[in-house]
C-alpha positions as a Python dict, from the first residue, in 0.01 Angstrom:
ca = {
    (1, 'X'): (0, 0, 0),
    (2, 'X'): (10, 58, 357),
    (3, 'X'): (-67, -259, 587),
    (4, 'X'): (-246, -209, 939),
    (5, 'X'): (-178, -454, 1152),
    (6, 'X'): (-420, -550, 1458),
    (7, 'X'): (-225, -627, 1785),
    (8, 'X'): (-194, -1004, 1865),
    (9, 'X'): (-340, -880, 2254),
    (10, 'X'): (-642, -758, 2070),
    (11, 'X'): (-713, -1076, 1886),
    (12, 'X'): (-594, -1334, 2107),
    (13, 'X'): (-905, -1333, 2341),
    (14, 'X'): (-1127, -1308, 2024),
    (15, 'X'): (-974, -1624, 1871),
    (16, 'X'): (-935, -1869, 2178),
    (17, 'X'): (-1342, -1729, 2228),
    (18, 'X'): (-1409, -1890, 1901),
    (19, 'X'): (-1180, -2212, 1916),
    (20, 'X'): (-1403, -2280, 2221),
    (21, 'X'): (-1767, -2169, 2077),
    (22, 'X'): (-1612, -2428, 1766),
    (23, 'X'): (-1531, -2707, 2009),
    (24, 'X'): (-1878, -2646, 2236),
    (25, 'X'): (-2076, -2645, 1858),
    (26, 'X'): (-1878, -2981, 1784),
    (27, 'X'): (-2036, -3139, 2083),
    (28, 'X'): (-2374, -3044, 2059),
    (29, 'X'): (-2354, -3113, 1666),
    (30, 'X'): (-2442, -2749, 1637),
    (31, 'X'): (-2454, -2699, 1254),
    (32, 'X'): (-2577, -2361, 1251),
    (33, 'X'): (-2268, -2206, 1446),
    (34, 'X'): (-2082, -2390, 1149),
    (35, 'X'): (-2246, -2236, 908),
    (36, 'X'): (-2161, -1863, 1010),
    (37, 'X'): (-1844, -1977, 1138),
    (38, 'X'): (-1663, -2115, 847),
    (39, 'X'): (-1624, -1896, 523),
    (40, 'X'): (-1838, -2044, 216),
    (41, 'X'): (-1514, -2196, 66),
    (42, 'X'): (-1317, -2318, 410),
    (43, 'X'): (-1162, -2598, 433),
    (44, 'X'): (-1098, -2859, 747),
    (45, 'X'): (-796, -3071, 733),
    (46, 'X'): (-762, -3399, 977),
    (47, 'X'): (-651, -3726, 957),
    (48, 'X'): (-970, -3838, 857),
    (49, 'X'): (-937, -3628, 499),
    (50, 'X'): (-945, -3275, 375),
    (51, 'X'): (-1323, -3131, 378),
    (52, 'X'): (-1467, -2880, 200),
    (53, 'X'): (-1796, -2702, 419),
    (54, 'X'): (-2042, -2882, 326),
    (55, 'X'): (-1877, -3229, 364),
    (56, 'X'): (-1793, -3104, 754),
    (57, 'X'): (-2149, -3003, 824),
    (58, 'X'): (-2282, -3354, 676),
    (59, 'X'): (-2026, -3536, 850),
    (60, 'X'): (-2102, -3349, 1201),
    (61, 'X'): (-2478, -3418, 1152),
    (62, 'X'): (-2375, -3817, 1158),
    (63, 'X'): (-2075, -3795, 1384),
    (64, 'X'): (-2112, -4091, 1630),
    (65, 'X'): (-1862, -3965, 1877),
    (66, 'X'): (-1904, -3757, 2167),
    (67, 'X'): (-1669, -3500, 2315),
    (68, 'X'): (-1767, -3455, 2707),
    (69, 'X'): (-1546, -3208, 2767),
    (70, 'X'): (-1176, -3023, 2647),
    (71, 'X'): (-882, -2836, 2662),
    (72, 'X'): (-720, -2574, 2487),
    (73, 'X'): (-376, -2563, 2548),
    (74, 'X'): (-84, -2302, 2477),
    (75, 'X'): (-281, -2164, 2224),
    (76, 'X'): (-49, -1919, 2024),
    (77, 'X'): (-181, -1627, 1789),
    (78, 'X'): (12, -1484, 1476),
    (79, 'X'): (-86, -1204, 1280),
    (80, 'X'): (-76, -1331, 865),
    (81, 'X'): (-208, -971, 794),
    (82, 'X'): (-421, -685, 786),
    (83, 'X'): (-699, -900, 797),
    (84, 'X'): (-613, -1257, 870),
    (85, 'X'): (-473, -1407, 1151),
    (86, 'X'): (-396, -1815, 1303),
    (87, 'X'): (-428, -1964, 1657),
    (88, 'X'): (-239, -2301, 1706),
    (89, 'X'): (-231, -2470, 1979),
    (90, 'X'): (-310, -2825, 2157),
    (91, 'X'): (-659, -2976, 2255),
    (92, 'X'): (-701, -3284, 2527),
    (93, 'X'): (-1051, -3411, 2403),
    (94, 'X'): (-1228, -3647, 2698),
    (95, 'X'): (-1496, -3822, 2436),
    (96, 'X'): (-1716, -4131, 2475),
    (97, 'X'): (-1789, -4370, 2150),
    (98, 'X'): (-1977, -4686, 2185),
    (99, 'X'): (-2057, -4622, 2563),
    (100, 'X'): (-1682, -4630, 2575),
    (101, 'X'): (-1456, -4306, 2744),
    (102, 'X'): (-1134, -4198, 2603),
    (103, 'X'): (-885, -3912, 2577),
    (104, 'X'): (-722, -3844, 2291),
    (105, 'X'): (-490, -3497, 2170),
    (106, 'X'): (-439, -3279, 1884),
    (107, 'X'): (-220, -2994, 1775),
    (108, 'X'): (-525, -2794, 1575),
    (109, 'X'): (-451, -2486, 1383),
    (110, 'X'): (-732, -2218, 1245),
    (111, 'X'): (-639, -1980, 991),
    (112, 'X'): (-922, -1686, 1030),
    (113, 'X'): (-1021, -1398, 796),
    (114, 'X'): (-1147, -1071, 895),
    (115, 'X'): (-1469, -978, 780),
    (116, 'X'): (-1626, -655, 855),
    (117, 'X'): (-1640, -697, 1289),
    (118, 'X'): (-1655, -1079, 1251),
    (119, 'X'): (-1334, -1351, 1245),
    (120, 'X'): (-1434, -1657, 1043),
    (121, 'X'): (-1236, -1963, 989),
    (122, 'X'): (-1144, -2029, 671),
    (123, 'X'): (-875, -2339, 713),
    (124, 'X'): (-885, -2515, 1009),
    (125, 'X'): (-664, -2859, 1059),
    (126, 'X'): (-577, -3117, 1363),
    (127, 'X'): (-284, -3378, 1369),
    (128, 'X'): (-326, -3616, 1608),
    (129, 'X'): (-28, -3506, 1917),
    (130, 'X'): (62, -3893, 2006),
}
């Protein structure tokens, strides 16, 4: 079986578009983007747990925190396959709880699947960065 690979410089505006369309959905609580982002059986991995879909979706519809804004940082792209690729890199989050502002980091990773002209996320984790 022959393999055709996609060049990184083709995908790597596509991805950091959709890391940023994720994080923008995450502040408004935008569950629809969600839905069509994330594959039916994706999974999100933070230090809170490991989620399936439908636990992130019910948990972002009663999320109490509040990004303002972010950062996407050295965000690096790898190829996994002919269809499937990852973009790693390092968010600074500026978020208010409680009335309260804060920053806080992660190194996030999203594991994406090709399907037909779309990318969809089909792992996506954060560790905290310190």
């Amino acid at each position: 079986m022959e393999v055709k690979w996609f060049t990184i410089d083709l995908i790597r505006p596509i991805l950091l578009r959709l890391e940023k369309q994720a994080w923008e959905a995450n502040q408004k609580r935008d569950i629809g983007f969600y839905r069509k982002y994330f594959t039916h059986d994706a999974l999100v991995i933070s230090p809170y747990g490991v989620f399936d879909r439908q636990t992130f979706l019910n948990n972002l519809s009663r999320k109490t925190q509040s990004f303002q804004s972010f950062s996407i940082e050295q965000p690096r792209v790898m190829a996994l396959g002919e269809n499937c690729a990852s973009i790693s890199y390092k968010a600074v989050v500026q978020a208010l709880r409680s009335g309260k502002s804060y920053t806080f980091s992660v190194f996030a990773s999203t594991v994406y699947l090709k399907a037909g002209d779309d990318w969809r996320a089909i792992i996506h984790q954060q560790t905290p960065a310190g």
